[in-house]
C-alpha positions as CSV (number, residue, x, y, z in Angstrom):
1,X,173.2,114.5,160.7
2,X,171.7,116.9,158.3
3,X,171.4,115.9,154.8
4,X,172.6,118.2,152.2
5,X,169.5,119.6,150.1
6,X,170.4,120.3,146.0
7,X,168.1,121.9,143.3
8,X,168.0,120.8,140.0
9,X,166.7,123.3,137.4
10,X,167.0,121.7,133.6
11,X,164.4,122.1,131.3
12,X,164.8,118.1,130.4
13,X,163.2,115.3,132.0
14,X,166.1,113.2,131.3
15,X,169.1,115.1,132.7
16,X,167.3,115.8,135.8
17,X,166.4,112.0,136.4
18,X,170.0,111.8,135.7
19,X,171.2,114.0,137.6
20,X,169.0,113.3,141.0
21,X,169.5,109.2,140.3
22,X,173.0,110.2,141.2
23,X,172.8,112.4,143.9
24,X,170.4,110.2,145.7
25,X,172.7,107.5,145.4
26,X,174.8,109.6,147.6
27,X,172.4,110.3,150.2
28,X,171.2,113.7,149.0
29,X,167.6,115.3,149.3
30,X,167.0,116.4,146.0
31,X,164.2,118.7,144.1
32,X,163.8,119.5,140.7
33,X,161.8,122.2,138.5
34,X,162.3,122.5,134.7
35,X,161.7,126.2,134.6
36,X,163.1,129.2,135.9
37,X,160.0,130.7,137.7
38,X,159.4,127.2,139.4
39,X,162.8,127.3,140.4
40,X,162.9,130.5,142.1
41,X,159.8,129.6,143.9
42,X,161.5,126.0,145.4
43,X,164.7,128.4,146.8
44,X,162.0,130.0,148.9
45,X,160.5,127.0,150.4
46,X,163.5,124.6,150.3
47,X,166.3,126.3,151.2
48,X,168.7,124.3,149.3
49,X,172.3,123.9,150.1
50,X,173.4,123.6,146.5
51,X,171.4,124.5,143.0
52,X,172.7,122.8,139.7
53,X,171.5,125.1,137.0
54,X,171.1,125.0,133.1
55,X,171.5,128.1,131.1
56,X,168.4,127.5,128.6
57,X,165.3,127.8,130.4
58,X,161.9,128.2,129.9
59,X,160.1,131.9,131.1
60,X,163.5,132.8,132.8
61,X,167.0,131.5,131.4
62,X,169.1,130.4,134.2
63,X,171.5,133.9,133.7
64,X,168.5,135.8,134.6
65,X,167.2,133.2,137.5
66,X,171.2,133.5,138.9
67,X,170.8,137.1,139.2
68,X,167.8,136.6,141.0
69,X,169.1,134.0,143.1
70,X,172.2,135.9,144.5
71,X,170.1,138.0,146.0
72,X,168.5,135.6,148.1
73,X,171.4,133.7,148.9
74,X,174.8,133.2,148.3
75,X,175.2,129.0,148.5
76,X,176.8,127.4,145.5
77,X,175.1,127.6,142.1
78,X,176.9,125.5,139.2
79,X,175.5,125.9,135.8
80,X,175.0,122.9,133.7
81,X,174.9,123.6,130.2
82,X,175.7,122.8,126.3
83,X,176.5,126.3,126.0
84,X,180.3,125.4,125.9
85,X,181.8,128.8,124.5
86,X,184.2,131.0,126.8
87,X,181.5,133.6,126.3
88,X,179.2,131.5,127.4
89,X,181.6,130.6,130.8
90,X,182.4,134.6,131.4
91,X,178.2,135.4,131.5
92,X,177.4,132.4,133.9
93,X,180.0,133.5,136.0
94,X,179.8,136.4,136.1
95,X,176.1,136.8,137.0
96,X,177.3,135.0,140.6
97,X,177.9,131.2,139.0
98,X,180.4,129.1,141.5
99,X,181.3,126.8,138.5
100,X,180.4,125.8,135.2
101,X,180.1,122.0,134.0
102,X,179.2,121.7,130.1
103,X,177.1,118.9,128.4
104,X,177.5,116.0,127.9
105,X,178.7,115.4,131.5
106,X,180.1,112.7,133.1
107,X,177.9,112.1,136.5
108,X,180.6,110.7,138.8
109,X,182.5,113.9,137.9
110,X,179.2,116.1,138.4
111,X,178.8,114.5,141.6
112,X,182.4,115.2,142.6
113,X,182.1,118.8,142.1
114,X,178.6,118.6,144.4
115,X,181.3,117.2,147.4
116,X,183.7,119.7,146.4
117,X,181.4,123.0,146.8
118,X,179.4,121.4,149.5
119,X,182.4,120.4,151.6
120,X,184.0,123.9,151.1
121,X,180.8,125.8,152.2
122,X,180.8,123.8,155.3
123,X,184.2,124.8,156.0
124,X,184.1,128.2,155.3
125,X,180.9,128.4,157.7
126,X,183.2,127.0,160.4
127,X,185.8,129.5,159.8
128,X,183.7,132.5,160.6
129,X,185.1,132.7,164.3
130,X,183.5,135.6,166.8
131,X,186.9,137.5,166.9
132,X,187.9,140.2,164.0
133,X,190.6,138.7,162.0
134,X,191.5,141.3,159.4
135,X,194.2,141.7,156.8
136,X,195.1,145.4,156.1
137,X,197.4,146.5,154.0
138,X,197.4,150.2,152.5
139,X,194.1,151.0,150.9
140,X,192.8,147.5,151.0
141,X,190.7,145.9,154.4
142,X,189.8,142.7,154.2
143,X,187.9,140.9,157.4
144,X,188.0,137.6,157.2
145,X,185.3,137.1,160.1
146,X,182.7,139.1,158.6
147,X,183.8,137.9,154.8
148,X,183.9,141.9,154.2
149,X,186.4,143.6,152.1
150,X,186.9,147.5,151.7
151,X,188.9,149.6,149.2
152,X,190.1,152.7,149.6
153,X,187.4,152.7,152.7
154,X,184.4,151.5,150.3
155,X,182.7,148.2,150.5
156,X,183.3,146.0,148.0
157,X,180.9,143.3,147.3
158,X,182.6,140.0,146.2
159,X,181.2,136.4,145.6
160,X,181.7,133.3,147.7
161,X,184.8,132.3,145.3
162,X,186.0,135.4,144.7
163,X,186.1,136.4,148.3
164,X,188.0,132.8,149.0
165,X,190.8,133.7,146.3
166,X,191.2,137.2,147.9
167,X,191.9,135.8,151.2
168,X,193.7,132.7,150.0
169,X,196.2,135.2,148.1
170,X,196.5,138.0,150.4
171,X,197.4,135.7,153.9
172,X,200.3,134.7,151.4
173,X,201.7,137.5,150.2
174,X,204.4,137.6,147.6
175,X,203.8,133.7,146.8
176,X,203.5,132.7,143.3
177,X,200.4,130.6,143.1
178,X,200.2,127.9,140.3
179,X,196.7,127.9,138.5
180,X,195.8,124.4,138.6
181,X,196.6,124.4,143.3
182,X,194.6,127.7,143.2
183,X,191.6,126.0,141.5
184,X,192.3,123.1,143.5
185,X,192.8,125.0,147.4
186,X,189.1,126.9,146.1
187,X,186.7,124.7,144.3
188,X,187.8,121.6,146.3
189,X,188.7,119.4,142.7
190,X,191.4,119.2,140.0
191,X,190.8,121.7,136.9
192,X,191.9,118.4,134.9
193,X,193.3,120.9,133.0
194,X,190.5,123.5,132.6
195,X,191.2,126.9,134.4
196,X,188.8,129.2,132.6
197,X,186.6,129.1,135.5
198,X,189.3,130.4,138.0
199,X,190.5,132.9,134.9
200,X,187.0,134.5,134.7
201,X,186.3,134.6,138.5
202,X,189.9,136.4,139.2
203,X,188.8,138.8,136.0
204,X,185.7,139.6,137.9
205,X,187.9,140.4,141.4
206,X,190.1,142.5,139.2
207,X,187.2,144.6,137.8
208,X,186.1,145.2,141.6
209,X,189.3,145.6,143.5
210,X,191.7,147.2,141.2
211,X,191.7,150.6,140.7
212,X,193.0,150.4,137.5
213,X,192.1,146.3,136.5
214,X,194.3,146.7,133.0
215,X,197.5,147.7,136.0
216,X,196.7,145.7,138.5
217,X,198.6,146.8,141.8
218,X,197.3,143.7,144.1
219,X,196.5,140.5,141.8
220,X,199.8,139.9,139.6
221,X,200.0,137.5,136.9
222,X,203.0,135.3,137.0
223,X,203.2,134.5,133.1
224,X,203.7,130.8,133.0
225,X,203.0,130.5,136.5
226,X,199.4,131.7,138.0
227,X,198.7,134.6,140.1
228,X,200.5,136.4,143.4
229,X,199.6,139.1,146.1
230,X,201.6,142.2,145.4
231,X,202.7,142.9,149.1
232,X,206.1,144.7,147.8
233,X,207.0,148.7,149.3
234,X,204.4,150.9,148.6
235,X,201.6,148.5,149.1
236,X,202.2,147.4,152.9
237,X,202.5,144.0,154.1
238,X,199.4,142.7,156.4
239,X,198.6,143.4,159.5
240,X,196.5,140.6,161.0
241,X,194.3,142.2,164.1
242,X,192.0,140.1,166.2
């Protein structure tokens, strides 16, 4: 059985004894570096499965170390940080964050998320069969095999989460989705309440698929509700190929 290996990247002693105290507790392999150069350096050597990141940094603040890391790999980052404003939220996830946990923390919860985003990689890894599954629909490809989407015949590069919403929406169409099950059926965890993380990642799929993200013709907001798959005439219904 292979154990799960997470990166922590804080810039104080404390949180990351913290932090790996509890993941070891769980039978993690944990590593640690308290800068952002350091950090980028472990991901190279380790390979980790997870990385738990804070946004203040020394030499490179975990924003800029993010960038950097998305194009090495796409597994899970979730910042850790005091920076509690929605601003704060938006830039961590939009520079390729899976989640955002905010200081002071409580570590069975931390820990939770860590099952959460560890457990969904290892499914969607499972799901990518050999056949083609694809949903098409007019203008809009998206193969759920090859975790590709196109627009209008373009690629479209989307993140692990927004890629999962996509799909989760689309083999649904029509279906109002509440936000708390969406955040749920994604990140693996209740919101407990706390939806900005889903809010800023379906902003960011928007902004990519949409051709006109203020209008949106696929991702429609059910006000008071959440979010549904336009699939109504003039947008075709899917056609699943294998």
């Amino acid at each position: 059985m292979n154990v799960s290996k997470i990166l922590v990247v804080d810039d104080e002693p404390e949180i990351i004894e913290l932090i790996t105290l509890y993941l070891q507790r769980e039978g993690y392999a944990t590593y640690s570096a308290d800068n952002g150069t350091d950090a980028l350096s472990l991901i190279d050597k380790v390979r980790p499965d997870l990385i738990l990141l804070d946004v203040l940094l020394k030499q490179l603040n975990g924003l800029d170390v993010c960038l950097q890391i998305r194009e090495l790999t796409d597994v899970p980052v979730l910042f850790v940080s005091a920076k509690s404003d929605d601003n704060d939220i938006i830039q961590g996830l939009s520079v390729g964050g899976d989640d955002y946990i905010t200081k002071p923390f409580s570590p069975g919860q931390l820990v939770a998320r860590v099952k959460a985003h560890l457990r969904r990689q290892s499914i969607s890894m499972h799901q990518q069969e050999t056949g083609r599954d694809v949903l098409a629909f007019d203008g809009l490809i998206i193969d759920l095999a090859a975790r590709t989407v196109r627009v209008a015949d373009q690629p479209v590069a989307l993140s692990v989460k927004e890629f999962e919403l996509l799909t989760l929406l689309a083999k649904q169409p029509n279906r109002a989705f509440q936000l708390a099950s969406l955040y749920e059926a994604v990140w693996g965890v209740d919101s407990i309440g706390d939806t900005r993380t889903l809010m800023v990642h379906m902003s960011n799929l928007r902004k990519k698929i949409e051709p006109d993200p203020a209008n949106p013709r696929w991702i429609i907001t059910m006000r008071g509700v959440g979010y549904k798959f336009n699939a109504e005439e003039g947008t075709g219904t899917p056609n699943v190929y294998r």
